[in-house]
C-alpha positions in Angstrom: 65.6 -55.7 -10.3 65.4 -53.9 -13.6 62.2 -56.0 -14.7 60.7 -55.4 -11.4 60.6 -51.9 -11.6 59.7 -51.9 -15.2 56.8 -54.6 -14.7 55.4 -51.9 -11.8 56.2 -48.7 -13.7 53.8 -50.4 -16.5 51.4 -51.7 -13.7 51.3 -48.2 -12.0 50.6 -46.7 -15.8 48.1 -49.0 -16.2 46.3 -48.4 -12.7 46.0 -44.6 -13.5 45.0 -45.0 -16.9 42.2 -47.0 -15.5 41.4 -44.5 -13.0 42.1 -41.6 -16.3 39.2 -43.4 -17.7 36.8 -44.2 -15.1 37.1 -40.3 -13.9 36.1 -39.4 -17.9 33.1 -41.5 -18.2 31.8 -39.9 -14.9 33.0 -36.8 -15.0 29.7 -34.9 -15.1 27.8 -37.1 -12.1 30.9 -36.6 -10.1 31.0 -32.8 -10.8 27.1 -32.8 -9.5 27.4 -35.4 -6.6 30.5 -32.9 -5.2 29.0 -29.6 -5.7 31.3 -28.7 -8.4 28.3 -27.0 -10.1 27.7 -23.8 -11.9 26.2 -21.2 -9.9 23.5 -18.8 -11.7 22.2 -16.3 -9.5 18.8 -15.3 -10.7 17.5 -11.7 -8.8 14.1 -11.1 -10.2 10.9 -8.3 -9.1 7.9 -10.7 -9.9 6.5 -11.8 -6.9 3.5 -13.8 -8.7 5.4 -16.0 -10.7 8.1 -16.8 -7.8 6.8 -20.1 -7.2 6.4 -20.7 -11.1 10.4 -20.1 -11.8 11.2 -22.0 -8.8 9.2 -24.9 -10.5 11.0 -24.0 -13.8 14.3 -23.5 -12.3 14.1 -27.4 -10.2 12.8 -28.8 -13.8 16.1 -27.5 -15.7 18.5 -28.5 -12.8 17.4 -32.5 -13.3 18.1 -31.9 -16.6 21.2 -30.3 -15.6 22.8 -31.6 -12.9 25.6 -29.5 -13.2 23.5 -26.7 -12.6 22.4 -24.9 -9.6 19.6 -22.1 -10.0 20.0 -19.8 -7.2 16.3 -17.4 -7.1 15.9 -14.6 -5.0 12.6 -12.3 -5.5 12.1 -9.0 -4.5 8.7 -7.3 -5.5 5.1 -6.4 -4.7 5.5 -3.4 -2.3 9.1 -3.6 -2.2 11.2 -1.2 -4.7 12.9 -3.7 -6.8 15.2 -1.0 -8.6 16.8 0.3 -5.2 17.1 -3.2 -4.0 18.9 -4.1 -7.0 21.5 -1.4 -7.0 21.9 -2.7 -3.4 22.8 -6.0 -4.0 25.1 -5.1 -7.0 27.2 -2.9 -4.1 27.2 -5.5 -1.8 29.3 -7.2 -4.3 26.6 -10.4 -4.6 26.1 -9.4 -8.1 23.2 -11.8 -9.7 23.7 -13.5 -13.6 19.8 -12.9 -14.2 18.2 -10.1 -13.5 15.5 -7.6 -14.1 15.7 -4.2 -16.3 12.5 -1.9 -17.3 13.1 0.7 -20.0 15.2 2.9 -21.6 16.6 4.9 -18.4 17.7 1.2 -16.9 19.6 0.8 -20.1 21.4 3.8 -19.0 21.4 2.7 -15.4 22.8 -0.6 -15.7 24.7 -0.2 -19.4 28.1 -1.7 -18.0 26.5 -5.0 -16.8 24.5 -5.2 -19.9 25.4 -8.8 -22.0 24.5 -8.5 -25.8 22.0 -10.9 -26.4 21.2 -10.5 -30.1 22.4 -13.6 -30.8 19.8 -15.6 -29.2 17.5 -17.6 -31.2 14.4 -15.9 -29.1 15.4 -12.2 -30.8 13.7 -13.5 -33.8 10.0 -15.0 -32.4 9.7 -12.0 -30.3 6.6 -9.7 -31.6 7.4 -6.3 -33.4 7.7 -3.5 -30.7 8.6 -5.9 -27.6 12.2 -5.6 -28.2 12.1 -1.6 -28.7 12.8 -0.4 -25.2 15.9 -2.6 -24.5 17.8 -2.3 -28.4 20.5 0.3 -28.7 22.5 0.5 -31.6 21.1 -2.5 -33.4 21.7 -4.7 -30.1 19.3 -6.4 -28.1 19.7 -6.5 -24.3 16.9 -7.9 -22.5 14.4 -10.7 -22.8 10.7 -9.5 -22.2 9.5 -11.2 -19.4 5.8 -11.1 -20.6 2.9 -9.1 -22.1 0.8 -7.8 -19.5 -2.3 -5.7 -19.6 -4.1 -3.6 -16.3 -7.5 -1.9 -15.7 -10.4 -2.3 -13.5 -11.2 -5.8 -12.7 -14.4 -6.5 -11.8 -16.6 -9.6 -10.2 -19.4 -10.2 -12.9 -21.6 -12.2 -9.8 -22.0 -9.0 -8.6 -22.5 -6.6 -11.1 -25.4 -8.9 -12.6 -27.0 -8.8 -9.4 -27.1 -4.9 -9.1 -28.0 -5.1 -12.8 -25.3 -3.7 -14.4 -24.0 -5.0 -18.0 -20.2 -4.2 -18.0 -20.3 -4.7 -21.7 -21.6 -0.8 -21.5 -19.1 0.5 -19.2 -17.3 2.5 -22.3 -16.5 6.1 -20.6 -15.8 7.4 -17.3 -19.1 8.5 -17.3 -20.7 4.8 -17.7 -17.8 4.4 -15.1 -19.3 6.7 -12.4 -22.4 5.8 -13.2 -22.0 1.8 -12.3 -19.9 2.6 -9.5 -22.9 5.0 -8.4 -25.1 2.5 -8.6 -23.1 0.1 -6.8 -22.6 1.9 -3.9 -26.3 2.5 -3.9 -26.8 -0.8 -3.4 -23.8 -1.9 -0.9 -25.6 -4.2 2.0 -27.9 -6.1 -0.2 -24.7 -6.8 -2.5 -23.0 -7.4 0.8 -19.9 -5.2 -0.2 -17.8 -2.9 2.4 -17.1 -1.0 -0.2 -17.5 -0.8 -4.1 -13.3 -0.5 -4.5 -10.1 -1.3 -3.3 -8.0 1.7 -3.7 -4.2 0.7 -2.6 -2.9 3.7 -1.6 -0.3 2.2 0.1 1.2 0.8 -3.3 2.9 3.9 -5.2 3.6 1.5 -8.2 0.1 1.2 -8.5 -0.6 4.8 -8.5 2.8 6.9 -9.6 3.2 4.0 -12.2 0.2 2.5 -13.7 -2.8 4.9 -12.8 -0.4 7.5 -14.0 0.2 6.1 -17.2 -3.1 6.8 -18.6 -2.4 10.0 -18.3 1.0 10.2 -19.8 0.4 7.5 -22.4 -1.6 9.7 -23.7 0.8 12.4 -24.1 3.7 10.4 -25.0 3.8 8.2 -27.7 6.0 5.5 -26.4 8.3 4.9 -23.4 10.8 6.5 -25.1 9.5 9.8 -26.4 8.6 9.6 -22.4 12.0 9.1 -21.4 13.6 11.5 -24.0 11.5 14.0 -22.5 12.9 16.8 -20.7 9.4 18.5 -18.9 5.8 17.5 -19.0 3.3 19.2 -19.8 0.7 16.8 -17.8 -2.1 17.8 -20.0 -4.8 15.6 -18.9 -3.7 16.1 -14.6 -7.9 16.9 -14.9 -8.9 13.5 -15.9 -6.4 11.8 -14.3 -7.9 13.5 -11.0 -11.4 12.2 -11.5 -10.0 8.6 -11.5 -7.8 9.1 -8.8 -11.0 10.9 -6.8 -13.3 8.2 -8.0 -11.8 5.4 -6.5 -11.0 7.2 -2.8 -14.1 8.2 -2.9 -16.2 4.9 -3.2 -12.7 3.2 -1.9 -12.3 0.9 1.1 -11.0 3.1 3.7 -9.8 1.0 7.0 -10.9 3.7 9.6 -13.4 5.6 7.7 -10.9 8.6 6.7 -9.7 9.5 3.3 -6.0 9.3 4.9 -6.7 5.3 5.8 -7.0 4.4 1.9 -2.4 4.9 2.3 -2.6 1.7 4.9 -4.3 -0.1 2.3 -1.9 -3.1 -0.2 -1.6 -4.9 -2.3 -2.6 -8.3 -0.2 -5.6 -6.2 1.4 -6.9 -5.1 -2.3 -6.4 -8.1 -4.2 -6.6 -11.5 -1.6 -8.4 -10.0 1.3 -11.3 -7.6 -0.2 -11.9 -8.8 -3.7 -11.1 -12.2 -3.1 -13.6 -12.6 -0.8 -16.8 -11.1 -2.8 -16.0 -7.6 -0.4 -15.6 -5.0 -3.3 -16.7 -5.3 -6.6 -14.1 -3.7 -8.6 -9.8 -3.4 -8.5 -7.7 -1.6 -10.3 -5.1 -4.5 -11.3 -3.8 -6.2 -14.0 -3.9 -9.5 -15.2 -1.5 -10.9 -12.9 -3.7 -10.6 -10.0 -5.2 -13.9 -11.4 -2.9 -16.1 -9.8 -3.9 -14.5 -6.5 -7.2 -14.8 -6.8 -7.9 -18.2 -7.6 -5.6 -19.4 -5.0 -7.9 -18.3 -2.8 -11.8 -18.8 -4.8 -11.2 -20.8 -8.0 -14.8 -20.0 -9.1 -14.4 -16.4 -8.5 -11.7 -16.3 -10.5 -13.3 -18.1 -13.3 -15.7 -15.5 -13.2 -14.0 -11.4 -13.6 -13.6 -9.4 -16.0 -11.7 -6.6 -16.9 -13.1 -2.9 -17.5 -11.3 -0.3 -19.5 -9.7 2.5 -17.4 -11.3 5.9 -19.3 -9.4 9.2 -19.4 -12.4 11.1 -19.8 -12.3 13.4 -23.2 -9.5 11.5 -24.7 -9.3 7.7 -24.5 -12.0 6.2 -22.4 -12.3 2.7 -24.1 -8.8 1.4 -23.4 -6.3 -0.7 -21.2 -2.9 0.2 -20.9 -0.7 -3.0 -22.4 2.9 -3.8 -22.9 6.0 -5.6 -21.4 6.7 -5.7 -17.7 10.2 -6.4 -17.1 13.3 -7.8 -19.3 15.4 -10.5 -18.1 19.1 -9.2 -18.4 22.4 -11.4 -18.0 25.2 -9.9 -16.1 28.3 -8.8 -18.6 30.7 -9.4 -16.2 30.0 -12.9 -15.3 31.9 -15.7 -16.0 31.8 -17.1 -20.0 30.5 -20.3 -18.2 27.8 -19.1 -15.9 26.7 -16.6 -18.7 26.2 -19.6 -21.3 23.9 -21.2 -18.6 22.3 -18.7 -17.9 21.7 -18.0 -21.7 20.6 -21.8 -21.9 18.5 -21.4 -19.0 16.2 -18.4 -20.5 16.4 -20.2 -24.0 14.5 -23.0 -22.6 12.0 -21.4 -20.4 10.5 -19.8 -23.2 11.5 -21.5 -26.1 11.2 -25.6 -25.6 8.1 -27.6 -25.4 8.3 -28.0 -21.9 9.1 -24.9 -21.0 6.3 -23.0 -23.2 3.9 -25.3 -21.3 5.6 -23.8 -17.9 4.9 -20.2 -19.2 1.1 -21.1 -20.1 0.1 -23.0 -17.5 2.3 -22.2 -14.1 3.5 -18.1 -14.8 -0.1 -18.0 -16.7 1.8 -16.0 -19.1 0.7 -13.8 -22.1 4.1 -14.5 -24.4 5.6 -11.8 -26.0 6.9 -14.7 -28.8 5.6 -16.3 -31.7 5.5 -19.8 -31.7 2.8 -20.3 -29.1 0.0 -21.4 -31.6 -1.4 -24.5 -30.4 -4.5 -24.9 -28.4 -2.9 -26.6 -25.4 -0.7 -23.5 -25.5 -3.3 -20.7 -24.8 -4.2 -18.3 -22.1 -7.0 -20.0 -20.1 -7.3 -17.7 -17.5 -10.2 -15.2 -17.9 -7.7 -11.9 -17.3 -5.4 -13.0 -19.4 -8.4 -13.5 -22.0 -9.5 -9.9 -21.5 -6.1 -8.6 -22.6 -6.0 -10.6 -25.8 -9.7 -9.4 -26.4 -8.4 -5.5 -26.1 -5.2 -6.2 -27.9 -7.0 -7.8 -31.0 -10.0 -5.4 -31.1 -6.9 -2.6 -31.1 -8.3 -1.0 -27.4 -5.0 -0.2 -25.7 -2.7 2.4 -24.5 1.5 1.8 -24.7 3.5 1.7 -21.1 5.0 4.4 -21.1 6.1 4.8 -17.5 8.9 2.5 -18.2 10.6 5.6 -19.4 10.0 7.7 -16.6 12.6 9.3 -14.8 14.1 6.9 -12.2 12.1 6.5 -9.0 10.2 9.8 -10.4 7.1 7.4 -10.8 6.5 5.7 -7.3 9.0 8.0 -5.0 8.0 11.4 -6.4 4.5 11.1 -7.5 3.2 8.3 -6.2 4.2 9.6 -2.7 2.7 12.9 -3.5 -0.6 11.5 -4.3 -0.4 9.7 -1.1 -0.7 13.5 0.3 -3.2 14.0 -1.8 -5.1 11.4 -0.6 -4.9 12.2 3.3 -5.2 16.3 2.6 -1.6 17.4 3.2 -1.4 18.4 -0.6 -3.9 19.9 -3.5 -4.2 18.7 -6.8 -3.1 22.1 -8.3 0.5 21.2 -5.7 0.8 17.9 -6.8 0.6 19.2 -11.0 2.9 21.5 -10.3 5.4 19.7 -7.9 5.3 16.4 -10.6 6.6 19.2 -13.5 9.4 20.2 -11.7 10.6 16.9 -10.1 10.7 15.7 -13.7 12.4 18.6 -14.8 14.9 18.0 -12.1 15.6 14.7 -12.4 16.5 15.5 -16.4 19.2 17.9 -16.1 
């Protein structure tokens, strides 16, 4: 009896031994196969390059089968910030996300994960990192570089004889949009430009920073500033009035030019040969030759001139940061770590950055010839960039939701007559004055 139960004592050791060691050798399929994975929830603004980090994000989960990449995008007209702050209360708090400037460092400072550590810190080019170090610590990854001005179909302004290469003040500006507009029907144009009104980030954020770029140095001397002066308000009116005035305007009124996006600029009236000329940046590209591949191949970009001070320019700099969530799990943070490590610093992933996001990097190690811009925006912003043409984003260090909620909403009175310039000046001062005490 004795042997009997020692013979199956050994036998039942033996069985689960067996069974130790099968389970060991396929511990990682069997983690994958039964869900076990770990979950990084990515929460990110850029609607362009949605369908480029989902390609990205399937790519790394083969790799990873332990891995599940949960993306959720929130952009375009949308207010990313406020829908941010939303989802963090809801308690569905992302690993990845999306921080802009100094005043989100503030914002967001407890979820913040020091990422100095990361190999990337050290290919990223000098400035890029500025906006998101505190104290010798880096906290984001920059997204991208990313330029903006007036983009224009080169078709058309050969045929009304213009040569762009000219266009080197607002003055040249007005003149070629003049001349345009003198020449609509046979150019076969509704309009000469799509003026979204409708998108405040368009106009409280980027039309705005040529303005305030040129009275703050850098995001931060922005953001550390308690009032504005908004000395060049003047010149920042004649582009505002230059593009309502030759602007597409739905029902014929100056008011119409708010009902006008981002989809209705970009894909609907440029797109399609309709106006000549956008104010947009370089990430517009995508959009546009998804819907004319040879239009595409042929725009250009113009400089946006702040007439009397810097009239040659584009405004350049970094979009967005990627962020990881402090609070998060050690193991979903190292992922998610991994994750943005790869994207931008592997051979595979570089070629992702290039050739699906149609990304300018913001890190060295980008070289080779297979690993260049090839589309004719993102060309234009290297062109002002190395010929030393461009203006710093300094929005970024706005006040929170002063730039599209405050501004941008009043020039959307402006724009349908409920408010007058001299209002708007004035109203702009003291909302930013407000919102710094």
């Amino acid at each position: 009896m004795k042997i009997k139960k020692k013979l199956f004592s050994v036998l039942t050791c033996i069985l689960a031994l067996m069974v130790s060691l099968t389970a060991c050798g396929s511990s990682s399929q069997e983690s994958a196969d039964s869900g076990n994975k770990v979950n990084v929830d990515v929460f990110q603004f850029k609607v362009e390059a949605k369908d480029a980090l989902e390609k990205a994000a399937g790519i790394y989960m083969e790799k990873n089968p332990n891995v599940k990449i949960n993306i959720q995008t929130v952009g375009g007209g949308d207010d990313y910030g406020a829908a941010l702050k939303s989802k963090f209360a809801s308690g569905e708090e992302p690993a990845i996300f999306n921080i802009g400037g100094p005043q989100d460092m503030i914002d967001w400072k407890e979820k913040l994960e020091d990422l100095s550590s990361e190999s990337w810190v050290n290919e990223a080019y000098n400035g890029v990192l500025d906006a998101v170090t505190e104290d010798g610590k880096v906290y984001g990854m920059p997204f991208n570089q990313e330029g903006y001005g007036f983009i224009y179909n080169k078709e058309i302004f050969k045929k009304a004889g213009i040569n762009p290469e000219s266009i080197k003040s607002f003055t040249d500006l007005e003149n070629a949009v003049k001349t345009l507009d003198s020449k609509k029907e046979e150019l076969g144009l509704k309009s000469v430009i799509a003026f979204p009104g409708k998108e405040t980030w368009v106009t409280g954020l980027h039309l705005s920073n040529v303005a305030f770029s040129n009275e703050f140095s850098s995001a931060t001397d922005a953001f550390n500033a308690k009032n504005i002066e908004f000395k060049y308000a003047n010149a920042l009116k004649k582009l505002v009035d230059l593009q309502a005035d030759y602007g597409y305007k739905p029902d014929g009124t100056k008011a119409s030019l708010n009902s006008v996006d981002y989809s209705t600029q970009v894909e609907e009236l440029f797109a399609l040969g309709q106006v000549a000329l956008i104010q947009q940046g370089n990430w517009a590209y995508g959009s546009v030759a998804g819907i004319d591949e040879e239009l595409a191949a042929n725009i250009g970009m113009l400089p946006m001139p702040l007439e009397g001070v810097k009239e040659d320019s584009i405004p350049v700099g970094v979009p967005m940061y990627w962020a990881i969530n402090t609070t998060k799990d050690d193991e979903v943070k190292t992922v998610a770590k991994d994750f943005l490590n790869w994207l931008y610093t592997s051979d595979e992933g570089k070629d992702l950055i290039i050739n699906e996001f149609k990304f300018i990097p913001a890190f060295k190690g980008y070289e080779g010839d297979n690993l260049q811009p090839k589309d004719t925006l993102a060309k234009e912003i290297i062109r002002y960039s190395n010929e030393g043409k461009t203006m710093p984003w300094v929005f970024m260090g706005y006040p929170t939701g002063w730039g599209m909620d405050k501004l941008g909403a009043d020039i959307q009175k402006y724009l349908s007559e409920e408010m007058t310039w001299e209002e708007l000046v004035k109203n702009a001062k003291a909302t930013w004055t407000d919102a710094r005490k």
